[in-house]
MARSESE-22253 format. One record per residue: residue in one letter; x, y, z of N, C-alpha, C in turn. Coordinates in steps of 0.02 Angstrom, whole numbers, padded with zeros to 5 digits, always signed. Last residue first. Layout:
! residues N
aXYZXYZXYZ
...
***
This chain:
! residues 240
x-06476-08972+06583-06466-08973+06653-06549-08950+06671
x-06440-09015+06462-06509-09038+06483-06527-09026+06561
x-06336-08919+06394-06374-08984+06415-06422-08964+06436
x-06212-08822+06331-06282-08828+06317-06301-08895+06340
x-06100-08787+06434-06097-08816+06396-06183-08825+06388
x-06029-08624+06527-06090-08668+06514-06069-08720+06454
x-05934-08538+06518-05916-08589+06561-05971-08625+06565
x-05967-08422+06449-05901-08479+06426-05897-08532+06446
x-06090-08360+06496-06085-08400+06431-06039-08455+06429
x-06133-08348+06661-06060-08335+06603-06074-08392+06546
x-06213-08352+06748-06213-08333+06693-06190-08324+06661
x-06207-08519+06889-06175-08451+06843-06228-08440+06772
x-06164-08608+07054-06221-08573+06967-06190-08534+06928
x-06148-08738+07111-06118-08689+07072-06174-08690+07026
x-06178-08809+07283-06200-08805+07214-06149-08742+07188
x-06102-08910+07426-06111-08842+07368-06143-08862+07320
x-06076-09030+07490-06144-08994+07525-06151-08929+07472
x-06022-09094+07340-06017-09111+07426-06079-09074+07436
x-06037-09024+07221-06004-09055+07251-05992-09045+07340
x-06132-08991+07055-06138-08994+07114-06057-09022+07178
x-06128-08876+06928-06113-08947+06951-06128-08946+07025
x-06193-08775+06851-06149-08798+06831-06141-08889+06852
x-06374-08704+06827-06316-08740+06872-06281-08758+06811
x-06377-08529+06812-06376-08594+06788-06360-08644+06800
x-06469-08392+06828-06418-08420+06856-06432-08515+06837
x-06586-08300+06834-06547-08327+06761-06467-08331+06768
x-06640-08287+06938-06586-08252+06911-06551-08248+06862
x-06735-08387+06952-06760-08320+06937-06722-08268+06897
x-06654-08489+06991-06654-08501+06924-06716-08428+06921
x-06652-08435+07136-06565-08433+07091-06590-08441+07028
x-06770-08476+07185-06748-08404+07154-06702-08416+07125
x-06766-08633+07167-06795-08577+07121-06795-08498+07136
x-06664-08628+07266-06642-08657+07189-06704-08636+07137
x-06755-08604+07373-06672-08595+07347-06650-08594+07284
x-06853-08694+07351-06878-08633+07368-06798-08587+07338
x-06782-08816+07361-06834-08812+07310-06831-08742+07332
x-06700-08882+07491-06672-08810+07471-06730-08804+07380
x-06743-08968+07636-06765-08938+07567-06721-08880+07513
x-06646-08989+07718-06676-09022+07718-06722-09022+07656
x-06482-08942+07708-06549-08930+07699-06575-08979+07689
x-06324-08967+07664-06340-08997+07731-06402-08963+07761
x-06306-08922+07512-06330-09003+07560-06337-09025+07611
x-06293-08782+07490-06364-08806+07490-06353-08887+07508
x-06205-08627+07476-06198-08700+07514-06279-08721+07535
x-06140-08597+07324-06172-08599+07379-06196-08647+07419
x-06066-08497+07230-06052-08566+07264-06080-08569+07327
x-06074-08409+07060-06115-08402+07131-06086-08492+07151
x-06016-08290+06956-06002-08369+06981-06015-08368+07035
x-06055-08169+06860-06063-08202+06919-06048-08280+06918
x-06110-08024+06795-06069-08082+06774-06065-08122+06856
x-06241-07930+06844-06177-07945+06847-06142-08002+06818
x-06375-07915+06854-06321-07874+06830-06262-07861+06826
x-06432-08010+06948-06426-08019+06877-06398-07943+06830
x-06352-07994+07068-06348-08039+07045-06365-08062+06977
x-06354-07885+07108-06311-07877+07119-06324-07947+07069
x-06542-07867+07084-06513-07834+07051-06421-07847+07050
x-06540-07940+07218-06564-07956+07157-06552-07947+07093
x-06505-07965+07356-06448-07958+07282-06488-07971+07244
x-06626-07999+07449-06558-07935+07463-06519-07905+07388
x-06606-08128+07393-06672-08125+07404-06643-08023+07407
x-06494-08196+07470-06512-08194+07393-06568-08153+07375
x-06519-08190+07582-06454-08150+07560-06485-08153+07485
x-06616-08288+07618-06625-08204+07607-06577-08163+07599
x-06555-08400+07556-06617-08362+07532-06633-08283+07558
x-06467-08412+07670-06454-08383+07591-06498-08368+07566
x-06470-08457+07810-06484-08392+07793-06486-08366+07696
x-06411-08576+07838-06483-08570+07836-06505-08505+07802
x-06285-08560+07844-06309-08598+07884-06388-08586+07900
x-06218-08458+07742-06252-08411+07800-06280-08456+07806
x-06122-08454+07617-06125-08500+07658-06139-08466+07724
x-06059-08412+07473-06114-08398+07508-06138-08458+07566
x-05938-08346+07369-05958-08397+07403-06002-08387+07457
x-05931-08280+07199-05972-08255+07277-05971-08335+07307
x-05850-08195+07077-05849-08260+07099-05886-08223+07185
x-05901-08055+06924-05872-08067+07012-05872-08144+07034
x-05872-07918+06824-05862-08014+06848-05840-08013+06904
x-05967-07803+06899-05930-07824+06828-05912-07904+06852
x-06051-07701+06971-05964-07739+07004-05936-07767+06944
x-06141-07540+06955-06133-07639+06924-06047-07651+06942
x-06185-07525+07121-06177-07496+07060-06148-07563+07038
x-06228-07537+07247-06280-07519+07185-06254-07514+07128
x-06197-07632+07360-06173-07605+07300-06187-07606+07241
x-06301-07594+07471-06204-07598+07485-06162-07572+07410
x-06396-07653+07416-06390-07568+07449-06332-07551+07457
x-06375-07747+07356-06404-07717+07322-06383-07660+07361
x-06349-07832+07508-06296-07817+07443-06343-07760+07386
x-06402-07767+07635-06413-07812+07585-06355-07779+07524
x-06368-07805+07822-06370-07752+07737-06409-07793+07681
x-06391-07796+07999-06397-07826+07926-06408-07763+07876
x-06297-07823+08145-06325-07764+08094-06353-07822+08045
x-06357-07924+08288-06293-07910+08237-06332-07881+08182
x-06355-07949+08441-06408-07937+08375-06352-07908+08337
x-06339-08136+08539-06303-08052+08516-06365-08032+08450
x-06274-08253+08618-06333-08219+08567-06321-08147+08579
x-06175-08398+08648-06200-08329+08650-06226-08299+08610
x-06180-08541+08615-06131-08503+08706-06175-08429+08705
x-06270-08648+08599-06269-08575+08586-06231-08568+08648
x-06318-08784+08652-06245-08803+08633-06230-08698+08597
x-06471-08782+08566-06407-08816+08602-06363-08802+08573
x-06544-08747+08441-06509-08706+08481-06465-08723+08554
x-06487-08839+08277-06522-08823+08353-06486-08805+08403
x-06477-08759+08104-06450-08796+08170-06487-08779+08229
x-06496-08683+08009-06520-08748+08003-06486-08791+08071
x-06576-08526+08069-06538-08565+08039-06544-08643+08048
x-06661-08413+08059-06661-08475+07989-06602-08509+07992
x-06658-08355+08161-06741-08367+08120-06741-08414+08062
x-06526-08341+08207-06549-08367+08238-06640-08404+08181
x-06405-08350+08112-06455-08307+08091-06517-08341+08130
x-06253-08432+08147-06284-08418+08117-06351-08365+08139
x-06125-08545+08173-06139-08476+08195-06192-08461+08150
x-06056-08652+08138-06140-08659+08152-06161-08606+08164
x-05939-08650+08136-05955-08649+08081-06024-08629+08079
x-05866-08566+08296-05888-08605+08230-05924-08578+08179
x-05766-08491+08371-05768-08501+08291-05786-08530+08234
x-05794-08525+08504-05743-08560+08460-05753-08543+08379
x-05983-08536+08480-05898-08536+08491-05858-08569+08465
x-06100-08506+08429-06070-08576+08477-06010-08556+08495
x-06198-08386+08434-06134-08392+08415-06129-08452+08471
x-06337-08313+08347-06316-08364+08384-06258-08405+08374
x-06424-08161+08325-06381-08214+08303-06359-08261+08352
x-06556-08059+08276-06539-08093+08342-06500-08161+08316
x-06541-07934+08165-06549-07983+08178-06531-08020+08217
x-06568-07764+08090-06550-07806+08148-06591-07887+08150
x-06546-07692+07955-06582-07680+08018-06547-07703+08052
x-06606-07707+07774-06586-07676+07849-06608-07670+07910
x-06651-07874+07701-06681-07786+07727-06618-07790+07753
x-06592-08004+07697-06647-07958+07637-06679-07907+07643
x-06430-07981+07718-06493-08031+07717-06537-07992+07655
x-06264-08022+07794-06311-07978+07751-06349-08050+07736
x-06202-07940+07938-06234-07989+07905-06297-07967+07863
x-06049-07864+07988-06110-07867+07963-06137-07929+07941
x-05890-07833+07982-05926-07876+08040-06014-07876+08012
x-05800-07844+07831-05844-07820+07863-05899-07862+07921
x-05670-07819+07749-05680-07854+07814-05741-07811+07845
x-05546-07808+07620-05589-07778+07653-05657-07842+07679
x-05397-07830+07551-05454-07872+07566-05497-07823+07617
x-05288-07877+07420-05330-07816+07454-05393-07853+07489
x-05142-07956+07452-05178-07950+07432-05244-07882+07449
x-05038-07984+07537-05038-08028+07496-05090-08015+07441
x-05004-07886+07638-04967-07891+07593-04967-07948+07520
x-05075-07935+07722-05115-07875+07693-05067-07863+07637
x-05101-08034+07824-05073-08053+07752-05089-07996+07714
x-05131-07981+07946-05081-08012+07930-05038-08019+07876
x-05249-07942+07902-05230-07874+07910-05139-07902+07938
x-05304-08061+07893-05320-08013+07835-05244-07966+07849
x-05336-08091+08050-05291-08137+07997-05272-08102+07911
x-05397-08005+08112-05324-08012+08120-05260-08055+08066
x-05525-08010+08059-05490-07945+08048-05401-07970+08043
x-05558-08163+08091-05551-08145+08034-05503-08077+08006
x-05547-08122+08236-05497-08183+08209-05500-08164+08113
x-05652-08042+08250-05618-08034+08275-05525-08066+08234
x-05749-08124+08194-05756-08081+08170-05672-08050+08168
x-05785-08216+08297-05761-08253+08218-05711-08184+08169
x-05828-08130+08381-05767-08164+08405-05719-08156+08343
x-05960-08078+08313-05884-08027+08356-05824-08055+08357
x-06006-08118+08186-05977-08160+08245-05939-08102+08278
x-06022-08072+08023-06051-08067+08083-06039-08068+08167
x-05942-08072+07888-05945-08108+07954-05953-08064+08031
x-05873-08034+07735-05932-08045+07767-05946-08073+07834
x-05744-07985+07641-05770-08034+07670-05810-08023+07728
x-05711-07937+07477-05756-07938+07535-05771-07993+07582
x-05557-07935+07363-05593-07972+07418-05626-07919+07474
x-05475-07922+07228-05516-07870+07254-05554-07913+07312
x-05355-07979+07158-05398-08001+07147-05447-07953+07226
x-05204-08005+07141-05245-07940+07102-05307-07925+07114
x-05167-08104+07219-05159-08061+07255-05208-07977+07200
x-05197-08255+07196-05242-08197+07165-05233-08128+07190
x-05159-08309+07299-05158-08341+07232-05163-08308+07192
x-05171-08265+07428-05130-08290+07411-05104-08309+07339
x-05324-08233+07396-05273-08167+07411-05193-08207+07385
x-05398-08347+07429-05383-08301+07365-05339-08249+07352
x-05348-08376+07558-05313-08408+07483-05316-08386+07426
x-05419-08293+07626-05344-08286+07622-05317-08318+07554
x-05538-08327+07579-05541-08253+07574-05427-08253+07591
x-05564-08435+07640-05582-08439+07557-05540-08357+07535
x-05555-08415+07747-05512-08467+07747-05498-08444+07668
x-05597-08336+07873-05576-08315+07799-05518-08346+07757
x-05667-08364+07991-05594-08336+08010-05555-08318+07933
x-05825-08342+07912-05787-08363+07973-05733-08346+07965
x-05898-08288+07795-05813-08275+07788-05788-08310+07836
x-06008-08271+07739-06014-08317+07808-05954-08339+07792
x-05973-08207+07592-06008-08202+07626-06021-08282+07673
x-05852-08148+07501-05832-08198+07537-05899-08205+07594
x-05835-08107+07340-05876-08088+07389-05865-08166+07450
x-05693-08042+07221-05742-08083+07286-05768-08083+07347
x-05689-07956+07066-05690-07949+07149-05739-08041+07165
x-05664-07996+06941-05603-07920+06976-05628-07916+07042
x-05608-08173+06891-05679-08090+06913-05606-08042+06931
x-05559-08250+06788-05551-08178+06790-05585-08130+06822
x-05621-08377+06744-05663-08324+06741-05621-08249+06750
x-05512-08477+06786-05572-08479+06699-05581-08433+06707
x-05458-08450+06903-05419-08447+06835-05441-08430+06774
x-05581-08454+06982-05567-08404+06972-05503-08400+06915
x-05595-08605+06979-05652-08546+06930-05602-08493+06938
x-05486-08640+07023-05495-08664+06972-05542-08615+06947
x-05501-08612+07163-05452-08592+07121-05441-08594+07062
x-05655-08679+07188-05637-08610+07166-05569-08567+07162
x-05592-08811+07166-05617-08780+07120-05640-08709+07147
x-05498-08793+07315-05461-08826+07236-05510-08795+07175
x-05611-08799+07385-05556-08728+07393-05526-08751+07320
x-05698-08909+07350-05709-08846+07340-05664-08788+07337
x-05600-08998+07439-05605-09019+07344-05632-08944+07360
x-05605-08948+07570-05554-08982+07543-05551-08978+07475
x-05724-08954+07645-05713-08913+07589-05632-08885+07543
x-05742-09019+07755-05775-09021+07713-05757-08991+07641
x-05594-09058+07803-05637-09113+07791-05722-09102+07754
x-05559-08919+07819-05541-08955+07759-05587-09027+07762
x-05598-08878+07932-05626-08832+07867-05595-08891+07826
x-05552-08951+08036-05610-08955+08020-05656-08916+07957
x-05420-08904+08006-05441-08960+08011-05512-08972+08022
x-05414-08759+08031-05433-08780+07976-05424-08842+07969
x-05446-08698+08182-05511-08724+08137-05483-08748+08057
x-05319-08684+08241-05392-08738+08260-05429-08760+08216
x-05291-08573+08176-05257-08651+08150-05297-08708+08166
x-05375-08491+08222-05396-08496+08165-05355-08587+08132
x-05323-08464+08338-05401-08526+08372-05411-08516+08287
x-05190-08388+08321-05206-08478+08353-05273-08509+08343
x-05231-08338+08145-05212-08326+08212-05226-08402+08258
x-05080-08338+08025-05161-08353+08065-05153-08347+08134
x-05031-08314+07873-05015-08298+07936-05072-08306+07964
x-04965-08400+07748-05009-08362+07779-05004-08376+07819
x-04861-08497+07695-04837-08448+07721-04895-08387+07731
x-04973-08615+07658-04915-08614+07667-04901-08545+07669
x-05096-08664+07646-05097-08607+07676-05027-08585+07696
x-05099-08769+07549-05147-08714+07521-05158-08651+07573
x-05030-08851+07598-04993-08817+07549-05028-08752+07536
x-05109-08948+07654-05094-08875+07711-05051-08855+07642
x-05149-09025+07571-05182-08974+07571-05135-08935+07601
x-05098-09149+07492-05030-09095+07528-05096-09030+07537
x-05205-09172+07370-05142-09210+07415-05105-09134+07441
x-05280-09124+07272-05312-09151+07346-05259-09165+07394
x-05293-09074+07124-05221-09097+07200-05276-09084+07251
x-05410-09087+06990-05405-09059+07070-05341-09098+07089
x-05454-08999+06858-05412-09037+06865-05394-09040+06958
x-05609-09006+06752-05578-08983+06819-05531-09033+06843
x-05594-08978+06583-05607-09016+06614-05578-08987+06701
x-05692-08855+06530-05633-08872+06526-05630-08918+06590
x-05833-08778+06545-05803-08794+06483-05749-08813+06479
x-05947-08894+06649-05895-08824+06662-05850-08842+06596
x-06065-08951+06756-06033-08956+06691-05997-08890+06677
***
């Protein structure tokens, strides 16, 4: 539920990457980025109109699909994007540092959790989506071209100090609870529009009660995302 009705164009997506610059195995992937998250890219163009953050957090950024368009649209608009993957990683830098004229975007190969350190990851290839946090993620380990230990942060340590309105898309394939779990303080000291990816879990109860720890509220649900937030404006008083 969101205080103005959401108006979505579903039609003519590739519009939504018209004169960004990509790299080849990134054109690969956005036919398979749009069959899920097709309507979602539309509403977080839409939150970020309502809300006005001054930064986005683009965490499990793969090649930075969410992280170019915001730039494209929002060139004022302050972007982190998050991704682990050497390869993914790789394709993400190149594609940023393409459109650098479109926007500010800073690009970090890291994966953030709920300590520092190190974590044993598992990359399919090709830039997928399934790349993930070997101890939690929701996919089986068939079909891993390669394993690697990739750094971990936590947002709290990254950035202690209060960010002010921010929009965060969060999609670590098993891993969010302990990204969430990392931001505690990033999360209730901040204005925040959180979009996270909870339907392709088998449980996410454990998920959805920290987020309501945070005095984070659902809004709505769509496809495999939930939306939370603390922004007064964009709540309507129910029964959620």
């Amino acid at each position: 539920i969101v205080s103005s009705e959401i108006k979505l164009d579903t039609t003519g997506a590739n519009r939504l990457i018209r004169g960004i610059t990509l790299t080849e195995r990134s054109k690969k992937r956005w036919p398979y980025f749009l069959k899920i998250e097709e309507i979602q890219v539309s509403v977080f163009l839409h939150l970020i109109s309502e809300i006005s953050p001054i930064r986005f957090f683009d965490i499990g950024a793969n090649v930075g699909f969410y992280t170019l368009i915001a730039q494209k649209y929002f060139p004022e608009l302050r972007c982190f994007a998050f991704e682990p993957t050497p390869d993914t990683f790789s394709n993400l830098a190149d594609n940023v540092r393409s459109n650098r004229k479109e926007g500010q975007a800073d690009v970090f190969q890291i994966a953030l959790s709920s300590k520092r350190g190190t974590a044993e990851f598992g990359d399919f290839g090709d830039c997928s989506g399934k790349n993930a946090i070997l101890s939690t993620s929701i996919h089986a380990e068939e079909g891993i071209k390669k394993r690697a230990l990739v750094s971990t942060e936590t947002l709290d340590s990254l950035y202690s100090e209060k960010q002010g309105r921010v929009i965060v898309k969060l999609d670590t394939e098993g891993h969010e609870i302990e990204v969430l779990k990392g931001g505690r303080n990033f999360f209730t000291e901040n204005e925040v529009v959180l979009q996270v990816e909870t339907g392709h879990k088998d449980n996410t109860s454990d998920l959805e009660a920290l987020i309501k720890t945070y005095s984070l509220n659902l809004l709505f649900r769509l496809g495999p995302d939930s939306y939370y937030t603390n922004i007064s404006s964009l709540l309507i008083h129910s029964t959620l």
